[in-house]
N, CA, C and O atoms as CSV, one atom per row, in Angstrom:
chain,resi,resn,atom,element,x,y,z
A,1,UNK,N,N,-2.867,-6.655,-29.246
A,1,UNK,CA,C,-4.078,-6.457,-30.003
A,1,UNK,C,C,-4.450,-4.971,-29.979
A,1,UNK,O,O,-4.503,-4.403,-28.888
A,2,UNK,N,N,-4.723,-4.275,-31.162
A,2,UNK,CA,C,-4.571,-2.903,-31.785
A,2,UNK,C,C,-6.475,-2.886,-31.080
A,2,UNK,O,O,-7.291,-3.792,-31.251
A,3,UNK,N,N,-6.684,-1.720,-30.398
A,3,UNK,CA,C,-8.282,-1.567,-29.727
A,3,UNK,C,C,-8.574,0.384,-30.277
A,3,UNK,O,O,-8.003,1.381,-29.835
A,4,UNK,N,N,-9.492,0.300,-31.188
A,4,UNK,CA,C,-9.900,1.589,-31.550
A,4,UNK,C,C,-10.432,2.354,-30.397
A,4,UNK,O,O,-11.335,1.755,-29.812
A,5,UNK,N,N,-10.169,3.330,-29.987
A,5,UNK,CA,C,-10.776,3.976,-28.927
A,5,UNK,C,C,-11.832,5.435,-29.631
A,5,UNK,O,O,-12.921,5.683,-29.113
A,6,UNK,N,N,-11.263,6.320,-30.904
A,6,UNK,CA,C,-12.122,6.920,-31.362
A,6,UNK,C,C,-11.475,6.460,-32.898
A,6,UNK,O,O,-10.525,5.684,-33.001
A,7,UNK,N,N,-12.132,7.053,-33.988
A,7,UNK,CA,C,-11.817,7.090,-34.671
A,7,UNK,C,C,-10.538,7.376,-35.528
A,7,UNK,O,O,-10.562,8.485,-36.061
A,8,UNK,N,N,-9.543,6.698,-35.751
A,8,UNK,CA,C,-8.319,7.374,-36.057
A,8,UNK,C,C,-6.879,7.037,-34.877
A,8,UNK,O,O,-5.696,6.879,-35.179
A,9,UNK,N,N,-7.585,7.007,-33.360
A,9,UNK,CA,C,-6.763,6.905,-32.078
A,9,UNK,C,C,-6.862,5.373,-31.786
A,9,UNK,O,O,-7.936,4.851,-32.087
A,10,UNK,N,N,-6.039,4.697,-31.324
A,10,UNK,CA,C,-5.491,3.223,-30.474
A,10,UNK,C,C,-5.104,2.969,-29.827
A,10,UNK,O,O,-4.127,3.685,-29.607
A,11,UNK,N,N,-5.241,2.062,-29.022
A,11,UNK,CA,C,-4.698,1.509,-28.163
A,11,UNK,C,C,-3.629,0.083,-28.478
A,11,UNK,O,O,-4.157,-0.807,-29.144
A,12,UNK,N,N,-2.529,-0.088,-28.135
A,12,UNK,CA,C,-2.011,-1.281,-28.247
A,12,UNK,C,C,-0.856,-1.385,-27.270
A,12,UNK,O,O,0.100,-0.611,-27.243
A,13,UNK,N,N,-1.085,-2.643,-26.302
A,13,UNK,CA,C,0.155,-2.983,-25.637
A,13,UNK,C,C,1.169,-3.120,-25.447
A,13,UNK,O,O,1.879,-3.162,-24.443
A,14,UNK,N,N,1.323,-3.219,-26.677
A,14,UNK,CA,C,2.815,-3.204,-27.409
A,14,UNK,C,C,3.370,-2.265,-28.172
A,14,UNK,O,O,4.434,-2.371,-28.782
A,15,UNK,N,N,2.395,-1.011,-28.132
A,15,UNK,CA,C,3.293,-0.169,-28.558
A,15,UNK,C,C,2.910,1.140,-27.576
A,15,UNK,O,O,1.719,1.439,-27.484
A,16,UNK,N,N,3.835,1.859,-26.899
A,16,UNK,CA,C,3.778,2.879,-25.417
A,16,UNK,C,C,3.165,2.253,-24.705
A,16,UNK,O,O,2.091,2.809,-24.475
A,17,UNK,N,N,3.278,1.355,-24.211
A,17,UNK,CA,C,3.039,0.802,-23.051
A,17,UNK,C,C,1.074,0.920,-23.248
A,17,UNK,O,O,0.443,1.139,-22.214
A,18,UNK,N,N,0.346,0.772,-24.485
A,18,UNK,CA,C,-0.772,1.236,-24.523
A,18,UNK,C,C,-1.507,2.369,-24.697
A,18,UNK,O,O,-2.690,2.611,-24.938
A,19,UNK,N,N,-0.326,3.127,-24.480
A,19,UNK,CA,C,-1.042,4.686,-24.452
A,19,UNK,C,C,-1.617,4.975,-25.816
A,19,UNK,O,O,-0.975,4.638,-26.811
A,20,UNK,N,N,-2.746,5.557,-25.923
A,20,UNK,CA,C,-3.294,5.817,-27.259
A,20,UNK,C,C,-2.519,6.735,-27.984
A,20,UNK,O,O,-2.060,7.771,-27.503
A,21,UNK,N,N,-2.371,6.355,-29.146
A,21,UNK,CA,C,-1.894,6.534,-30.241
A,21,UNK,C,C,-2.585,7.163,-31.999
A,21,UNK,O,O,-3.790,7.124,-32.247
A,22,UNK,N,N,-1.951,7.481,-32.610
A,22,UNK,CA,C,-2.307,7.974,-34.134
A,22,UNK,C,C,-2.225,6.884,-34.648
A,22,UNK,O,O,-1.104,6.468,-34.940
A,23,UNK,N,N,-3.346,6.118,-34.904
A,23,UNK,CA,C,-3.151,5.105,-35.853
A,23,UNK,C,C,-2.474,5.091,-37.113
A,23,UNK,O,O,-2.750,5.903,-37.996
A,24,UNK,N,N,-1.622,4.227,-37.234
A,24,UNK,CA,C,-0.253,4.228,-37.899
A,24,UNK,C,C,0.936,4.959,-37.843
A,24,UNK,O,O,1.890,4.795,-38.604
A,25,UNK,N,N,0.861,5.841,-36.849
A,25,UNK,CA,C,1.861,6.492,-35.758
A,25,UNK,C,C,2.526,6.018,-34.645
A,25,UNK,O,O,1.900,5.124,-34.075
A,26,UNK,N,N,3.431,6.269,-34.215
A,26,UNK,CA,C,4.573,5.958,-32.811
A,26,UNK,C,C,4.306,7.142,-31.703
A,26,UNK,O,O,5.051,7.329,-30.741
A,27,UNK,N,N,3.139,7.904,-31.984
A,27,UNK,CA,C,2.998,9.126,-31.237
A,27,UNK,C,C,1.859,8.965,-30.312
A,27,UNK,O,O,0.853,8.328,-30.624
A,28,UNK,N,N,2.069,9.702,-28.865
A,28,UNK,CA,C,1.072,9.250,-27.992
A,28,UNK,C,C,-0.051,10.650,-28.069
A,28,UNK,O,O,0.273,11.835,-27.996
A,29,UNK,N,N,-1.018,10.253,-28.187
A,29,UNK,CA,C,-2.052,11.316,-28.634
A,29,UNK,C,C,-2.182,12.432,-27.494
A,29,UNK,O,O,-2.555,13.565,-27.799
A,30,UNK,N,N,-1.864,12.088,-26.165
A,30,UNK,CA,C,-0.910,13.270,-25.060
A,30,UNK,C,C,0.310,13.855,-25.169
A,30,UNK,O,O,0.782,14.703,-24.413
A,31,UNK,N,N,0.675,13.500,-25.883
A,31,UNK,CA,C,1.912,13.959,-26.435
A,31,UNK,C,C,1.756,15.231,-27.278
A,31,UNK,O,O,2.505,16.188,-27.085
A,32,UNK,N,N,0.707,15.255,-28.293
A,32,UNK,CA,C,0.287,15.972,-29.638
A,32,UNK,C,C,-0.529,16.861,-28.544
A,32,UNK,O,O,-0.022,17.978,-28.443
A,33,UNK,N,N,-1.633,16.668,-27.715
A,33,UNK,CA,C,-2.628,17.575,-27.128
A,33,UNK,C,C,-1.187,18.519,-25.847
A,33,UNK,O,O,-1.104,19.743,-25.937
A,34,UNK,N,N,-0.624,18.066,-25.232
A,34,UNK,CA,C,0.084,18.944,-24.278
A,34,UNK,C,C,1.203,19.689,-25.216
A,34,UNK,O,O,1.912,20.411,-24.515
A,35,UNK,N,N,1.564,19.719,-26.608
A,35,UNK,CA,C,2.548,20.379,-27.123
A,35,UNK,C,C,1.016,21.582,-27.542
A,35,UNK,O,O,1.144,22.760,-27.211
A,36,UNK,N,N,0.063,21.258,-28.051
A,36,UNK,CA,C,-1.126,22.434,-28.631
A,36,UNK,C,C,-1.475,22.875,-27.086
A,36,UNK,O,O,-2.170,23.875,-27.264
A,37,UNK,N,N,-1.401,22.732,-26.079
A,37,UNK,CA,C,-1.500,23.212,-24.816
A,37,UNK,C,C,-0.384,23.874,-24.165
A,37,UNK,O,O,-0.555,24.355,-23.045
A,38,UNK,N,N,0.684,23.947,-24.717
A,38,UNK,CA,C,1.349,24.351,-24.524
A,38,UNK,C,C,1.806,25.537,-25.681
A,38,UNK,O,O,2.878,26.112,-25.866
A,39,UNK,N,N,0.781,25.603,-26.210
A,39,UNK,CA,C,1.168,26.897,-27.307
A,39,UNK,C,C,1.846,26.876,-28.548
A,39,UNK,O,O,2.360,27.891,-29.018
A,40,UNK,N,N,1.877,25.641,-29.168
A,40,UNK,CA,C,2.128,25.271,-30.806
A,40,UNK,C,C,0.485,24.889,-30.748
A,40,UNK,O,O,-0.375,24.317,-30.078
A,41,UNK,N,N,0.822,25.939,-32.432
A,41,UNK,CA,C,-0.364,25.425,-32.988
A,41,UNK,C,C,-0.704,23.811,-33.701
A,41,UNK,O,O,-0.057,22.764,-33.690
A,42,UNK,N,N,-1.883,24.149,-34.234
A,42,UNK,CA,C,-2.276,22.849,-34.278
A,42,UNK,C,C,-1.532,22.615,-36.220
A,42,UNK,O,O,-1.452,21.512,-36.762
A,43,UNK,N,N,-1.217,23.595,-36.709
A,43,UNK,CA,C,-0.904,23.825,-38.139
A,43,UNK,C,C,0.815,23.650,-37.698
A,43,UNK,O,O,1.563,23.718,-38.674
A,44,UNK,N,N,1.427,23.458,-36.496
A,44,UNK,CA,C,2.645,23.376,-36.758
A,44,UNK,C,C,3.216,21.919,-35.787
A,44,UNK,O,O,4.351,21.450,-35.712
A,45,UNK,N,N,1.805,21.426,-35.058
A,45,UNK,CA,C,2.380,20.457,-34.416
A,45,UNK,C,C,1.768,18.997,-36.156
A,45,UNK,O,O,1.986,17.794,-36.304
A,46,UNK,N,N,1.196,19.785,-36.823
A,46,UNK,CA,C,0.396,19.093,-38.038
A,46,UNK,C,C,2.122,18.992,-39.369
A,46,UNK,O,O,2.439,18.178,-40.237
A,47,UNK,N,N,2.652,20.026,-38.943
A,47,UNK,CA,C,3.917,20.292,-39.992
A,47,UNK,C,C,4.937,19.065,-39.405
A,47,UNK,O,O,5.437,18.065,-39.920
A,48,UNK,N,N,4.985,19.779,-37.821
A,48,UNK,CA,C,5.929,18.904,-37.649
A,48,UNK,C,C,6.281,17.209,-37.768
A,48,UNK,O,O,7.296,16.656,-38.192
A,49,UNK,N,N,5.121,16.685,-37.263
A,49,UNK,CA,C,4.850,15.387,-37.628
A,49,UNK,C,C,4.569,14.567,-38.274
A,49,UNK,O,O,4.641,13.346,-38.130
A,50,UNK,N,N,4.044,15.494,-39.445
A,50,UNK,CA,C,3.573,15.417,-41.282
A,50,UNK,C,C,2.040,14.706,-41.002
A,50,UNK,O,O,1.740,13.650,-41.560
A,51,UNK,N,N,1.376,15.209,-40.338
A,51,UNK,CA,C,0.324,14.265,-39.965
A,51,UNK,C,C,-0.861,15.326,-41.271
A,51,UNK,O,O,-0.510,16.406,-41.747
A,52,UNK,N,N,-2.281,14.594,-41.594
A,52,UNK,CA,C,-2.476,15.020,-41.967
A,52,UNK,C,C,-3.849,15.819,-41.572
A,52,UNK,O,O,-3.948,15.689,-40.351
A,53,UNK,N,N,-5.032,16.643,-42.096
A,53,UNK,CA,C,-5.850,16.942,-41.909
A,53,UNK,C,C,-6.637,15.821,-40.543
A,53,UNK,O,O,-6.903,16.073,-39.368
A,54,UNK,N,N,-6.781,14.800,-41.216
A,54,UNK,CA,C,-7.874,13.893,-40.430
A,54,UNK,C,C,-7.416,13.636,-39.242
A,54,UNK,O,O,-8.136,13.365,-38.281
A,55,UNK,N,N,-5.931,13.716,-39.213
A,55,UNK,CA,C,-4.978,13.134,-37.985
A,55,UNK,C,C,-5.159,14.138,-36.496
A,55,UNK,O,O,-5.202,13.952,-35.280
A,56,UNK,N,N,-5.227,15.240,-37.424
A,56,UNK,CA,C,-5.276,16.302,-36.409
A,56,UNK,C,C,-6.775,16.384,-35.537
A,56,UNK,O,O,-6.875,16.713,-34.355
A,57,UNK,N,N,-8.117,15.920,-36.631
A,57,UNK,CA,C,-9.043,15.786,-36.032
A,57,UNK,C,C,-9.414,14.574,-35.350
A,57,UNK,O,O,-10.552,14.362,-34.933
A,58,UNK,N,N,-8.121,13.518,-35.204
A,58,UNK,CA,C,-8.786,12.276,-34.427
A,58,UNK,C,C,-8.382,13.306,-33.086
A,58,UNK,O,O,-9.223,13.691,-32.274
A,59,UNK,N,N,-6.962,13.652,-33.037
A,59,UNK,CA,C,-6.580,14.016,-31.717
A,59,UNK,C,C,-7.739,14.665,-31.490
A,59,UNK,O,O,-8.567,13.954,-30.920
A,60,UNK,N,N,-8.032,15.571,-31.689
A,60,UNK,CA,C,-9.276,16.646,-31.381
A,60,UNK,C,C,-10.170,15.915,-30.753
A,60,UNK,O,O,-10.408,16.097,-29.559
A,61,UNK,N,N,-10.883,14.837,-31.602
A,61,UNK,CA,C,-11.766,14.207,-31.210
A,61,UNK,C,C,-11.971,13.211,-29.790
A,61,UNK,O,O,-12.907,12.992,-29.021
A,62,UNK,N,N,-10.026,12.579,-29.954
A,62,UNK,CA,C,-9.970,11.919,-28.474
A,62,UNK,C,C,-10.287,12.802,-27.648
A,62,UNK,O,O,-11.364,12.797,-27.052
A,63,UNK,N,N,-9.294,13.773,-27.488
A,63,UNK,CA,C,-9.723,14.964,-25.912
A,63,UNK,C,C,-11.144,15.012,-26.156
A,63,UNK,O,O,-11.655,14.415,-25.209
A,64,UNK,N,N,-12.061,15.424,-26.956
A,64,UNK,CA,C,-13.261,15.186,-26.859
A,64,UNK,C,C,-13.924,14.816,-25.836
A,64,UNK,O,O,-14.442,15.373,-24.867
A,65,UNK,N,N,-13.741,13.060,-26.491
A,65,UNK,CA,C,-14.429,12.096,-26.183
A,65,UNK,C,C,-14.203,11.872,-24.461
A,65,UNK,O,O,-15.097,11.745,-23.625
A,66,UNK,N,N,-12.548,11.868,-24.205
A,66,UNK,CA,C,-12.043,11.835,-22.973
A,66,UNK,C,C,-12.625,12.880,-22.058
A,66,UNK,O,O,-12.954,12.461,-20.948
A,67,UNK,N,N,-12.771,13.864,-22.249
A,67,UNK,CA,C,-13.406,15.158,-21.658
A,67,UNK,C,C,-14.799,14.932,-20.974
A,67,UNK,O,O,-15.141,15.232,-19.830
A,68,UNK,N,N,-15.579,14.270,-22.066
A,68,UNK,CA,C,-17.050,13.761,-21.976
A,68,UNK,C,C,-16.917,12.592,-20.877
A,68,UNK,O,O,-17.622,12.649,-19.870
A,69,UNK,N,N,-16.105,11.641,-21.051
A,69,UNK,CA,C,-16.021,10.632,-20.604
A,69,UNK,C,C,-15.644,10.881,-18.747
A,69,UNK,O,O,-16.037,10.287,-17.744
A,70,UNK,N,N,-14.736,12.016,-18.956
A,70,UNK,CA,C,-14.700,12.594,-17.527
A,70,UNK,C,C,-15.783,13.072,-16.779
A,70,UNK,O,O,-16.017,12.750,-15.614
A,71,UNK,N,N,-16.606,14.038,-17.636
A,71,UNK,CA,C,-17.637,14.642,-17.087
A,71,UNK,C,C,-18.646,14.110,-16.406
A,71,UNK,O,O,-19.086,14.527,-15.334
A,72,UNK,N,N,-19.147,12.878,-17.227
A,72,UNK,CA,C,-19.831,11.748,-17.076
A,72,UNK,C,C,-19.458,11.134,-15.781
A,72,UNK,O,O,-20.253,10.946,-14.860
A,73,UNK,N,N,-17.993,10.781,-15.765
A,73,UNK,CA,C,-17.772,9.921,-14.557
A,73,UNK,C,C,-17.939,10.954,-13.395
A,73,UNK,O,O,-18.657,10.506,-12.501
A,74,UNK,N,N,-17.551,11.997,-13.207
A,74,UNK,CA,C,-17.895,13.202,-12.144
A,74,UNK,C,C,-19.241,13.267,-12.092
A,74,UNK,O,O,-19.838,13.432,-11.027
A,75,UNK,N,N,-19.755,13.160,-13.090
A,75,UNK,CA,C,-21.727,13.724,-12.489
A,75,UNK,C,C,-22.271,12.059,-11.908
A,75,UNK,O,O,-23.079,11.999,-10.982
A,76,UNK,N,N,-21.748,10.828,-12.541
A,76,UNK,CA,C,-22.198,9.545,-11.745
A,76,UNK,C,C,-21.639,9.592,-10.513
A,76,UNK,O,O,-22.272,9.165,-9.547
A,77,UNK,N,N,-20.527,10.054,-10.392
A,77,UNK,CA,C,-19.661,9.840,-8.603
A,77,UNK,C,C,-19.940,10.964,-8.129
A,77,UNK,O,O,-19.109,11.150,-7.241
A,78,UNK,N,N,-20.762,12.018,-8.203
A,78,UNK,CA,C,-20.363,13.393,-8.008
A,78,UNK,C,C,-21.176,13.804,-6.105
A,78,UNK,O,O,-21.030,14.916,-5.598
C-alpha cells in the first residue's frame, strides 16, 4: 500500500524496501538528496533522471519536511 509522505514523495513496501520514493519513480528520494550533496546540481541530477520541475521540488520539500521533523523530535527529547 502506496502512503504519501509529502507531496509528490512515497512510501511503499514493495517497492525499496519502503524507502521513500518519486512518485511514479524507482528512485529513493536519498538517493537524489546525497548525489545534490554531493555536488551535482539540482539542474543535472533533474537531466539525468528526466525528472521534472515539480519532481525536483517534492525532493526539496521531503528534506524539508524531514529536517523539521528532526528538529522537533530533538527539542521534545532534548
Amino acid at each position: 500500500m502506496e502512503q504519501e509522505i509529502v507531496p509528490g514523495v512515497v512510501s511503499n513496501p514493495e517497492i525499496l524496501g519502503g524507502r521513500p520514493i518519486l512518485k511514479g519513480h524507482r528512485i529513493a528520494v536519498s538517493q537524489l538528496l546525497a548525489q545534490f550533496a554531493g555536488g551535482m546540481s539540482l539542474r543535472e541530477i533533474q537531466e539525468d533522471y528526466e525528472l521534472t520541475d515539480e519532481e525536483i521540488k517534492a525532493v526539496l520539500n521531503y528534506a524539508a519536511h524531514t529536517a523539521k521533523e528532526k528538529d522537533l523530535e530533538h527539542v521534545r527529547h532534548g
